[in-house]
C-alpha positions in Angstrom: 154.8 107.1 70.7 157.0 105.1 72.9 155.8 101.6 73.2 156.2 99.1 76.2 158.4 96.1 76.0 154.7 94.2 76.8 152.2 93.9 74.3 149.4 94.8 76.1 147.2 93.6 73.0 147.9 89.9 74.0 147.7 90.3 77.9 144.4 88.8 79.0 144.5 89.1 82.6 147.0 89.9 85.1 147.6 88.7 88.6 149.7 91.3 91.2 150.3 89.8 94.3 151.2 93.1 96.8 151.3 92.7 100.6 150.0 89.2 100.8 147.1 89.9 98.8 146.1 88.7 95.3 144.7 91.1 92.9 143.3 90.3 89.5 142.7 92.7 86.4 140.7 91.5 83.3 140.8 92.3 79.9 137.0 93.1 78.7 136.3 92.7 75.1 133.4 95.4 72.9 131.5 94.2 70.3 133.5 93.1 67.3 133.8 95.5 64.2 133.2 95.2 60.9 135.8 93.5 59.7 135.1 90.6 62.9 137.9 92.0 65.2 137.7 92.0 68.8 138.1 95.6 70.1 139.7 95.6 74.0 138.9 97.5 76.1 141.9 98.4 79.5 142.4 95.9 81.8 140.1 96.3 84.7 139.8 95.2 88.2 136.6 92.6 88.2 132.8 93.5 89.7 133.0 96.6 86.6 135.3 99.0 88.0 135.6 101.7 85.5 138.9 101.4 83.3 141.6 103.8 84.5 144.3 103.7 82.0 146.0 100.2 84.4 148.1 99.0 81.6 149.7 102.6 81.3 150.1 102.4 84.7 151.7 98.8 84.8 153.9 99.9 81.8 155.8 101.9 84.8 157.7 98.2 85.0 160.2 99.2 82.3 161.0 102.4 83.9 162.8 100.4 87.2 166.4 101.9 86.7 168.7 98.4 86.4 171.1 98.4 88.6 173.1 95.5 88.6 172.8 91.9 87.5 173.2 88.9 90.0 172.6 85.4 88.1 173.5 83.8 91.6 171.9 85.2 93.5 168.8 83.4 96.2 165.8 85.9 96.0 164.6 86.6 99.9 161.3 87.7 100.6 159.1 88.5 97.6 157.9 92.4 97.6 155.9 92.4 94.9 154.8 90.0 91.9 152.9 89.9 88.8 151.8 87.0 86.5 150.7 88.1 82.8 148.5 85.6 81.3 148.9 86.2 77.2 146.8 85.3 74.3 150.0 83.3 72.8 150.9 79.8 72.1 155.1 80.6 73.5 154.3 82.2 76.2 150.8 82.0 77.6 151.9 82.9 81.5 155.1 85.6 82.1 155.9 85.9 86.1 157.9 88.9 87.3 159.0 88.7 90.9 160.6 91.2 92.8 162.5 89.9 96.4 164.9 91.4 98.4 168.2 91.4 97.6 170.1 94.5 99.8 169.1 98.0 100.7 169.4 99.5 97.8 168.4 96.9 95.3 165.6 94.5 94.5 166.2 91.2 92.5 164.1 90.4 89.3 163.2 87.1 88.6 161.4 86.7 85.0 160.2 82.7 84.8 162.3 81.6 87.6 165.3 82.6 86.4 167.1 86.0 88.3 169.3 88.1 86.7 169.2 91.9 87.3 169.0 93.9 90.0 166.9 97.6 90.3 166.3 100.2 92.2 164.9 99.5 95.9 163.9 103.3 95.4 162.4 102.9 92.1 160.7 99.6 93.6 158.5 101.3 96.2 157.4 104.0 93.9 155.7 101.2 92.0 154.4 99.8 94.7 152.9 103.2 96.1 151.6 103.7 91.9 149.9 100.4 92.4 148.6 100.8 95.9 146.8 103.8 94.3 145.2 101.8 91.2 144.1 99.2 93.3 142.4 101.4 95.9 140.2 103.3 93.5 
């Protein structure tokens, strides 16, 4: 199976800021096994919202169709972020922002620092995909 360029393994919450409004997802954890590892269960949005498969979901990221790269560029207004907090030492917090950058394109900036461009068109589909999961 294909796997996504995040390891969902380490991701212990995730922040995705849509439309001016902040919404969390939280790793849970089951009982440990025999062998005393922690088995996770999906991310999930808090108050015990059933799991929905969000990661999968969120793993739609990679599929943005790059466009372009920019390293200049100013991002305008921000359309859509996330912040990943990990379970590692490196990298404990990853921030993806997505701003305007023309009509057809968005600007990603990973960790403050922009370099590609994707798909405006691609862009909102992700957006309307995570309007869905956070309305359930």
């Amino acid at each position: 199976p294909r796997r996504g360029l995040m390891d969902w393994s380490d991701v212990t919450s995730v922040e995705i800021n849509l439309d001016g409004t902040t919404y969390s997802l939280e790793r849970t954890c089951d009982e440990e096994d025999r062998r005393g590892r922690q088995h996770h269960r999906d991310l999930r949005l808090p108050a015990g919202r059933p799991d929905r498969g969000h990661h999968r979901r969120l793993d739609s990221i990679q599929d943005l169709e790059v466009t372009g790269s920019d390293t200049d560029a100013t991002p305008g207004t921000e359309e859509l972020s996330f912040t990943f907090y990990q379970d590692k030492e490196n990298f404990p917090t990853v921030t993806l922002v997505f701003s305007q950058y023309d009509s057809s394109s968005c600007l990603v900036t990973l960790n403050g620092e922009s370099r590609l461009l994707v798909s405006r068109t691609d862009l909102l589909d992700l957006v309307d995909t995570l309007q869905d999961l956070l309305a359930e």
